[in-house]
Every structure is written in C-alpha cells, then in structure tokens.
N, CA, C and O atoms as a Tinker XYZ file with bonds, in Angstrom:
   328  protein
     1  N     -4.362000   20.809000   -2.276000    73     2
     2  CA    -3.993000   19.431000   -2.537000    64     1     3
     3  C     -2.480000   19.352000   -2.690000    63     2     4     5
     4  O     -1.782000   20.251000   -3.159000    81     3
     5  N     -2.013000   18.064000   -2.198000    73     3     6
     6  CA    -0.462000   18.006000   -2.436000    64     5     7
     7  C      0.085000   18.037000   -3.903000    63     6     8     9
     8  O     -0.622000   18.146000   -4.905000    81     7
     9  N      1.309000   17.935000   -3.884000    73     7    10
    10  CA     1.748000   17.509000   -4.882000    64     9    11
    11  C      2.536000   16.591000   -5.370000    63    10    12    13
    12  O      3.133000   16.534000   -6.445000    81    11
    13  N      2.466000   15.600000   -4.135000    73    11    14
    14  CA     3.348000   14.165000   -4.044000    64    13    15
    15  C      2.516000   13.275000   -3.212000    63    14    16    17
    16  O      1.488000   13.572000   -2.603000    81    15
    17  N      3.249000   11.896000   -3.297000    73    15    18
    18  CA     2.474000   11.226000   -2.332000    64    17    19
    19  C      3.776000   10.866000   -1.224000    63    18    20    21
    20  O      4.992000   10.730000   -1.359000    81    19
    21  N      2.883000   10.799000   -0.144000    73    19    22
    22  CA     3.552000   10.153000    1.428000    64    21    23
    23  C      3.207000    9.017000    1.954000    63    22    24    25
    24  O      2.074000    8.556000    1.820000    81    23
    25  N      4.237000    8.383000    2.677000    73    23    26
    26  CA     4.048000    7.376000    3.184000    64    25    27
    27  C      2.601000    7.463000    4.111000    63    26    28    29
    28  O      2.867000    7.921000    5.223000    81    27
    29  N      1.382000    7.197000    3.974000    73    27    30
    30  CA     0.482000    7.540000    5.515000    64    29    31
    31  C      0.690000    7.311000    6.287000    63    30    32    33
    32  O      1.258000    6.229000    6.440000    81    31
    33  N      0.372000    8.219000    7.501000    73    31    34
    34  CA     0.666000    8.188000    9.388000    64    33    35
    35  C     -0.400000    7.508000    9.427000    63    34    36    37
    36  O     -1.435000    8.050000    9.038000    81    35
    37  N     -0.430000    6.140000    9.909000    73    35    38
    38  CA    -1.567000    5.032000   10.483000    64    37    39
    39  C     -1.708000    4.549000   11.992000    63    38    40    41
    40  O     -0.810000    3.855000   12.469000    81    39
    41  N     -2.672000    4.854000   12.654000    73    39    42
    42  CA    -3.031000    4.842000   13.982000    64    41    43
    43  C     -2.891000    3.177000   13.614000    63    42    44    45
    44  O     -2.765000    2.457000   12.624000    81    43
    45  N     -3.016000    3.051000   15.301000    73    43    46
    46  CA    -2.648000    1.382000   15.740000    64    45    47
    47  C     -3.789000    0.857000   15.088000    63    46    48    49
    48  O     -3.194000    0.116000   14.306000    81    47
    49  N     -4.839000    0.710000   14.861000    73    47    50
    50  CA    -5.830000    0.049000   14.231000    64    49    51
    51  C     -5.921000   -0.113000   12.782000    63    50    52    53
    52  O     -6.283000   -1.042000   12.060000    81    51
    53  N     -5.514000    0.980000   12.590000    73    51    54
    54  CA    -5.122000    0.714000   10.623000    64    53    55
    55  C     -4.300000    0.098000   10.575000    63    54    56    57
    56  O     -4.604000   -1.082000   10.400000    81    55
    57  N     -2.699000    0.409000   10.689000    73    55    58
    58  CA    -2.116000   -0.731000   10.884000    64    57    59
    59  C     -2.377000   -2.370000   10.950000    63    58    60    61
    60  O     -2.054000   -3.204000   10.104000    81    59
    61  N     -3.036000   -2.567000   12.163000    73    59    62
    62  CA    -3.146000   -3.553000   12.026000    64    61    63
    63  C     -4.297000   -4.379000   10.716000    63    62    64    65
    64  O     -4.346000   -5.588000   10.486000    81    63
    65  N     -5.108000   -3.295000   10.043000    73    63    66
    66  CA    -6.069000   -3.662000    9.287000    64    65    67
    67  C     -4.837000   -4.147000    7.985000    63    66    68    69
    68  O     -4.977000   -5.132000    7.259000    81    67
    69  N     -3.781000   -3.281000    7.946000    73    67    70
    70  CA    -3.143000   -3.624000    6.934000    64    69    71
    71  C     -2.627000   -4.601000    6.870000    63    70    72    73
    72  O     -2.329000   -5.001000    5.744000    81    71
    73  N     -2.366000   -5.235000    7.780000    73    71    74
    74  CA    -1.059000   -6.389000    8.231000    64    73    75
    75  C     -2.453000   -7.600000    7.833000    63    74    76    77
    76  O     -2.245000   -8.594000    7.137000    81    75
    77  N     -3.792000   -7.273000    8.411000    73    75    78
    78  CA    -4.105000   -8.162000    8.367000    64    77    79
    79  C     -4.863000   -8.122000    6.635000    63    78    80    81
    80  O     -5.714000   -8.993000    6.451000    81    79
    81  N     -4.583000   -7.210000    5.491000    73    79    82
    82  CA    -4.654000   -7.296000    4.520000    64    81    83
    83  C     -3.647000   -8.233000    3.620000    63    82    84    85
    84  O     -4.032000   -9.067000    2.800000    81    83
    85  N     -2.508000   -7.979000    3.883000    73    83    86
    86  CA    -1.364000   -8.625000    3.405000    64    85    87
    87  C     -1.329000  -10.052000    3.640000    63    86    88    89
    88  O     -0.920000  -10.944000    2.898000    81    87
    89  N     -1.859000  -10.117000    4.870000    73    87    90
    90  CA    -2.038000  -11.842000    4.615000    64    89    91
    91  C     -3.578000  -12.437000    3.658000    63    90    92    93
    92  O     -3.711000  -13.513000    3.076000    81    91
    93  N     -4.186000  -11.743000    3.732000    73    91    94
    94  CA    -5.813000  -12.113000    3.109000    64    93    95
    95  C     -4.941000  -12.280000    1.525000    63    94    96    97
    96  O     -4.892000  -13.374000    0.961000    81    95
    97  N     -4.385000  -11.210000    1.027000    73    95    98
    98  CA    -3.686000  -10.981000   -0.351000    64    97    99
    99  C     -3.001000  -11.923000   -0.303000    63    98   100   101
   100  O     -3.125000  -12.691000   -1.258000    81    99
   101  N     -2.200000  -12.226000    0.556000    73    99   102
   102  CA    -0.363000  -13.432000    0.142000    64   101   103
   103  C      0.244000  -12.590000   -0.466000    63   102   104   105
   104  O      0.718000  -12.819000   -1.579000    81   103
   105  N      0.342000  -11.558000    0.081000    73   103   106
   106  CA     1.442000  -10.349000   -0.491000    64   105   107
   107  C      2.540000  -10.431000    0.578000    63   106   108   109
   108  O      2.370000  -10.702000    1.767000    81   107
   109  N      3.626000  -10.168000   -0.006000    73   107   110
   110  CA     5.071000   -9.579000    0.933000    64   109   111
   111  C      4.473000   -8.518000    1.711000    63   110   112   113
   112  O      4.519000   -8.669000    2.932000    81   111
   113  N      3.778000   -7.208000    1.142000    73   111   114
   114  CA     4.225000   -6.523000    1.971000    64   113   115
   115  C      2.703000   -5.086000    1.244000    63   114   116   117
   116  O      2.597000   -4.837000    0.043000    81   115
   117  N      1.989000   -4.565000    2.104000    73   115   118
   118  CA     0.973000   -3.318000    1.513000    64   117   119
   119  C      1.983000   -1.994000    1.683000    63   118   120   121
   120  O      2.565000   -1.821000    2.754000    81   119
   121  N      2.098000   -1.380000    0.939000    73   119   122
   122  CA     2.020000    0.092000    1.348000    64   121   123
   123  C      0.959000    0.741000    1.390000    63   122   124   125
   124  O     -0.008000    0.531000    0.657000    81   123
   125  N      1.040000    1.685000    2.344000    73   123   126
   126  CA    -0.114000    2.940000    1.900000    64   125   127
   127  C      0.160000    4.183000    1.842000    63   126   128   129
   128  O      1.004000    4.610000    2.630000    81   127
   129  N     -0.517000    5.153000    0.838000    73   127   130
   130  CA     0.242000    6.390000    0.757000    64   129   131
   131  C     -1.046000    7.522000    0.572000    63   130   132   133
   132  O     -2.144000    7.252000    0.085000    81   131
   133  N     -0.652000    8.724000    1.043000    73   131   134
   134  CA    -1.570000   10.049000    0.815000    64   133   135
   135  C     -1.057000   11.169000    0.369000    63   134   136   137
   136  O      0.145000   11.415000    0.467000    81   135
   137  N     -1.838000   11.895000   -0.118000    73   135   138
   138  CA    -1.345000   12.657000   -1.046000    64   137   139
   139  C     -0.551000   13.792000   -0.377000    63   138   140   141
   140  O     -1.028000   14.117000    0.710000    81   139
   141  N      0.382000   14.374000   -0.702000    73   139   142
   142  CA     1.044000   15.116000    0.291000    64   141   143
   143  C      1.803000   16.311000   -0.269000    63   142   144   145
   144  O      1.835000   16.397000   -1.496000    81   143
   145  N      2.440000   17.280000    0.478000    73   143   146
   146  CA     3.142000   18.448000    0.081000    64   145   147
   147  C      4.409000   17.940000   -0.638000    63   146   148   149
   148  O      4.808000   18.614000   -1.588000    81   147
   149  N      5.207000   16.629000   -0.227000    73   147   150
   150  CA     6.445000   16.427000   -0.667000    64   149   151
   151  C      6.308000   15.067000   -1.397000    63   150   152   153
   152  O      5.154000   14.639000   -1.370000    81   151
   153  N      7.081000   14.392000   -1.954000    73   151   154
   154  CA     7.282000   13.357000   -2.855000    64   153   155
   155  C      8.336000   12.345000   -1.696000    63   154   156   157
   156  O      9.550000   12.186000   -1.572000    81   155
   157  N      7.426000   11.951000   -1.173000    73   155   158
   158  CA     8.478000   10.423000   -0.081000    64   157   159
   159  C      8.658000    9.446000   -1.055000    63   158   160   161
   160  O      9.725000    9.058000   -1.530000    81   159
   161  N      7.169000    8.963000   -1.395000    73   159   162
   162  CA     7.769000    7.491000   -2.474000    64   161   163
   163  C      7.970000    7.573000   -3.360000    63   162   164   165
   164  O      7.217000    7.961000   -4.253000    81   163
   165  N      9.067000    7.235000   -3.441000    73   163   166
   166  CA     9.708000    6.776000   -4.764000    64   165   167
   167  C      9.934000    5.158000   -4.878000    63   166   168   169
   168  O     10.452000    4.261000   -4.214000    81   167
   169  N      9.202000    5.331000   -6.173000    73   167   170
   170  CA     9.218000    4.368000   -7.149000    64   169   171
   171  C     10.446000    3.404000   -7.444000    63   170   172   173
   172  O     10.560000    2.182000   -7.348000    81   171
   173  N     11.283000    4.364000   -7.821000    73   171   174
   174  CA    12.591000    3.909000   -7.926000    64   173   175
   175  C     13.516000    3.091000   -6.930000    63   174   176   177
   176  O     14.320000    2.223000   -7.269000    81   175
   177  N     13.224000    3.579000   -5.472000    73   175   178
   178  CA    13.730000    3.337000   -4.562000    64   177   179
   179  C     12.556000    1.701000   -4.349000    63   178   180   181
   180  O     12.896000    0.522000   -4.444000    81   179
   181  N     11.675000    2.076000   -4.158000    73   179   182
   182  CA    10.600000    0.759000   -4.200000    64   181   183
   183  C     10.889000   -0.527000   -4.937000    63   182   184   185
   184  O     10.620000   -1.616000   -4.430000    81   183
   185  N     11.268000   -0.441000   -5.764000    73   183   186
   186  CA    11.804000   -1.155000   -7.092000    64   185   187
   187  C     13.625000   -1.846000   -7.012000    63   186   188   189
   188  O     14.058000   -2.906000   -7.463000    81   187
   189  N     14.313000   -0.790000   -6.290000    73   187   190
   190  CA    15.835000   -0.974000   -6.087000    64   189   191
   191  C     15.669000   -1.744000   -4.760000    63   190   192   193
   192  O     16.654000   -2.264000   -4.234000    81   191
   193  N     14.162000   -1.845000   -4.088000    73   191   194
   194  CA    14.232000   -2.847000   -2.606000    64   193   195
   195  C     14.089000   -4.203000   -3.264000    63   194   196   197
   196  O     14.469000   -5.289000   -2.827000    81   195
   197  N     13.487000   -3.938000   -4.362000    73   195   198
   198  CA    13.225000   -5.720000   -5.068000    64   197   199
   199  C     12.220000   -6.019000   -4.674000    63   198   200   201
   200  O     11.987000   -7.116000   -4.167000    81   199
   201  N     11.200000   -4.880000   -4.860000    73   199   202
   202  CA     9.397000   -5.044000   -4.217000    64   201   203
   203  C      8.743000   -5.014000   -5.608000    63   202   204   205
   204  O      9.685000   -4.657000   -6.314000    81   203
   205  N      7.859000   -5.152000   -6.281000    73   203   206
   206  CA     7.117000   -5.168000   -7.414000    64   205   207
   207  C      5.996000   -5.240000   -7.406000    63   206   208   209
   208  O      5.640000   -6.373000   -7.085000    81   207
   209  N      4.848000   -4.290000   -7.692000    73   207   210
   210  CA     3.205000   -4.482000   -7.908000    64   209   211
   211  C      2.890000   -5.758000   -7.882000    63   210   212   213
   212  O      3.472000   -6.714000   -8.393000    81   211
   213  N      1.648000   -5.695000   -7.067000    73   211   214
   214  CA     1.248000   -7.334000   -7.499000    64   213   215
   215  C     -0.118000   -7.070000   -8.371000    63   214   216   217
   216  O     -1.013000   -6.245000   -8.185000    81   215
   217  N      0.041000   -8.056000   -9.377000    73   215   218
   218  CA    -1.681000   -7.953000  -10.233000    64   217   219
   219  C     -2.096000   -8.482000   -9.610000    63   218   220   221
   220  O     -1.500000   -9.407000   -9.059000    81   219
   221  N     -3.767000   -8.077000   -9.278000    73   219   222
   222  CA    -4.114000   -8.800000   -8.134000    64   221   223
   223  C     -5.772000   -9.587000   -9.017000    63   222   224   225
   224  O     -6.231000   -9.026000  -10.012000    81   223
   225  N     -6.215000  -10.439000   -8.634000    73   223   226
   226  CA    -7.471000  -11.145000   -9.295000    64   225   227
   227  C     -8.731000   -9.940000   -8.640000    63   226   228   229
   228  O     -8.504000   -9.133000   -7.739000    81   227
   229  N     -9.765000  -10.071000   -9.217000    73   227   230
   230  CA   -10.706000   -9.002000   -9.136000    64   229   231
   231  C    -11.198000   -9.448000   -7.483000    63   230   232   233
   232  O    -11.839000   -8.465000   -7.111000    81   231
   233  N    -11.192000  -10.142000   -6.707000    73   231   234
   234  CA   -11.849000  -10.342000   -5.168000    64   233   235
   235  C    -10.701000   -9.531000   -4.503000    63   234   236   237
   236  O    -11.014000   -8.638000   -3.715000    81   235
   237  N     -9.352000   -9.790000   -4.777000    73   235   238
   238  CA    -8.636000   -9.352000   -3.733000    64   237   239
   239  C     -8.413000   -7.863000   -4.150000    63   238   240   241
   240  O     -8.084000   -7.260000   -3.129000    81   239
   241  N     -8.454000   -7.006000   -5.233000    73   239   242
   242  CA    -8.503000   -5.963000   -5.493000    64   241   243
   243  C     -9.886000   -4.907000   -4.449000    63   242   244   245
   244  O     -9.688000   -3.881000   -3.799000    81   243
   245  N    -11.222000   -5.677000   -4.657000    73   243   246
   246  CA   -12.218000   -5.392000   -3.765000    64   245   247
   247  C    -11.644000   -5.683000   -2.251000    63   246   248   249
   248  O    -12.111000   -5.076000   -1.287000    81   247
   249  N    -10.848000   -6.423000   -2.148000    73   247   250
   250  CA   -10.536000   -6.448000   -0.577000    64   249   251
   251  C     -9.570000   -5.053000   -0.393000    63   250   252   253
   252  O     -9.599000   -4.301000    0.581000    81   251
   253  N     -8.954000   -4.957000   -1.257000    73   251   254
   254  CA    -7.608000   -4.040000   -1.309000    64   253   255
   255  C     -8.558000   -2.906000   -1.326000    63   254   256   257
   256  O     -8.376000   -1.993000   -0.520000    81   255
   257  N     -9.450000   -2.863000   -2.068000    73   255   258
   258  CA   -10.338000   -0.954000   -2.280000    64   257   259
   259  C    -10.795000   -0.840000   -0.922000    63   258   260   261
   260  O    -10.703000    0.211000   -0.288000    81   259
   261  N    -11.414000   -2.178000   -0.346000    73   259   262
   262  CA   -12.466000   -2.102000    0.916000    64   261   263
   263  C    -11.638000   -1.461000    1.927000    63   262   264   265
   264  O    -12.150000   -0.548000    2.575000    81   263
   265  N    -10.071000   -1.905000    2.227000    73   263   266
   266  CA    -9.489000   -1.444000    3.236000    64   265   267
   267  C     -8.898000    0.370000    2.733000    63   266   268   269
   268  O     -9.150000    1.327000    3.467000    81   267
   269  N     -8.499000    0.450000    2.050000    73   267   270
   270  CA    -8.529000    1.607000    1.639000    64   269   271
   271  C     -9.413000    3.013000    2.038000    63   270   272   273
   272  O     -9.145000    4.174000    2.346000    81   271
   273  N    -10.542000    2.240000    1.854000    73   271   274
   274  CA   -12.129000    2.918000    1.942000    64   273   275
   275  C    -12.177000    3.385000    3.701000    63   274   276   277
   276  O    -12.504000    4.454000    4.217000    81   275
   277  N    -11.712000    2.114000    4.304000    73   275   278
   278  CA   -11.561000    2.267000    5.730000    64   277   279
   279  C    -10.935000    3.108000    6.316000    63   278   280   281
   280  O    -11.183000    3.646000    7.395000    81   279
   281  N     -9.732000    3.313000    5.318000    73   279   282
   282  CA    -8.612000    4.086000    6.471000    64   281   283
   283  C     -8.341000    5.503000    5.540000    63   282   284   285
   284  O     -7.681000    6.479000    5.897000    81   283
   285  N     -8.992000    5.330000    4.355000    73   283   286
   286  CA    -8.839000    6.973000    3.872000    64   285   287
   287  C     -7.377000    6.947000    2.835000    63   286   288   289
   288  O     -6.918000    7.954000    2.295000    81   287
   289  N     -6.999000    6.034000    2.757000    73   287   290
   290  CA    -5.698000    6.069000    1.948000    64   289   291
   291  C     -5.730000    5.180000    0.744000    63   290   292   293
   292  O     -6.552000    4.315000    0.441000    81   291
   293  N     -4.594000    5.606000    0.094000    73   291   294
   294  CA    -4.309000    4.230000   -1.102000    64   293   295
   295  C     -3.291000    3.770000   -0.611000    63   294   296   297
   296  O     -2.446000    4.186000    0.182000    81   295
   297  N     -3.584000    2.156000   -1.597000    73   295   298
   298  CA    -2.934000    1.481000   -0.629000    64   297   299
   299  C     -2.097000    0.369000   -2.268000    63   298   300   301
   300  O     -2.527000    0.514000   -3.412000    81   299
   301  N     -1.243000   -0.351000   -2.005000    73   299   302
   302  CA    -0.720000   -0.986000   -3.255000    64   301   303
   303  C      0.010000   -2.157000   -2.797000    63   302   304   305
   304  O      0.479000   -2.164000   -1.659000    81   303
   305  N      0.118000   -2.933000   -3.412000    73   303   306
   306  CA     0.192000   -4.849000   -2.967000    64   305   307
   307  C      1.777000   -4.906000   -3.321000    63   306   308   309
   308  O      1.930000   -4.481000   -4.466000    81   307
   309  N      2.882000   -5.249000   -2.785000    73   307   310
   310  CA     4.094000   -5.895000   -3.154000    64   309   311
   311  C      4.254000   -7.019000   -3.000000    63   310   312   313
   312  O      3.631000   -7.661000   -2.154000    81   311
   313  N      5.421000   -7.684000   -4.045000    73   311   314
   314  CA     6.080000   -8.759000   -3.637000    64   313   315
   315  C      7.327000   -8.437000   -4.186000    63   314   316   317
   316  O      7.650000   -7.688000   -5.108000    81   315
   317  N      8.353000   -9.604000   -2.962000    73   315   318
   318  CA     9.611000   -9.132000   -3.348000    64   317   319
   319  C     10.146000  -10.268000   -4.704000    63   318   320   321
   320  O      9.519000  -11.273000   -5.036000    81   319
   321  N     10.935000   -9.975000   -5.085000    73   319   322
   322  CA    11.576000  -10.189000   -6.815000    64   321   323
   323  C     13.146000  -10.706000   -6.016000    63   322   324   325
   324  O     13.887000  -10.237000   -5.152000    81   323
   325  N     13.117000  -11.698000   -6.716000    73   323   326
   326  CA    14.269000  -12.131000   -6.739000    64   325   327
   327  C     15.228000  -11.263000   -7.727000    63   326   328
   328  O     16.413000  -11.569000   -7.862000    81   327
C-alpha cells in the first residue's frame, strides 16, 4: 500500500463521469485521488488555489460515494473561495 495519495490516472470515461458529477453537485471543481507511493496532493497547495471542501447534504454525498464506487477512487467536492 502507498503512502500518499495521487492525483488518479482516469481513462476518457471516468473523466467524463466526473465532469458530469460536478455539475449534479454545483461544485467548482471534483478531485480524485489514489493511494500512492508519493504524496502529489497537497492540501496546502489546494487551499493556496482558493479551492475549499464542500459539505455536501446527504443525496449528493451518495452521488459522490456512487461515482467513486465506479471508478475505484476517492473523490472530494471543491469550491473556489473568494
């Protein structure tokens, strides 16, 4: 098992599952990440883009697990912050 997480490599079809997550949500923007040998995301850097977790209501969280479930990854909701 890794010991960081990575951005996930997403074939053209996940992708597009995501894009079409982000709008179901009204989120800015999904990431998705897997667990990995090196530490890509950072938090910090995530945060210095002016992106921020979104709390999400309990349907769109089940939408958010469902796609997840699909493509094998985690996945986490942004919006950008003024």
């Amino acid at each position: 098992m890794g010991s960081g997480w990575t951005f996930a490599d997403l074939d053209p079809d996940q992708l597009a599952l995501v894009i079409e997550t982000e709008r179901n949500l009204d989120t800015d923007i999904v990431m998705v990440y897997r667990s990995g040998s090196q530490r890509w995301a950072d938090v910090e850097r995530i945060a210095a883009e002016g992106l921020s977790p979104v709390e999400l209501e309990a349907t769109q969280l089940e939408r958010l697990q469902g796609m997840e479930r699909q493509i094998g990854a985690v996945a986490v909701a942004y919006k950008r912050v003024a």
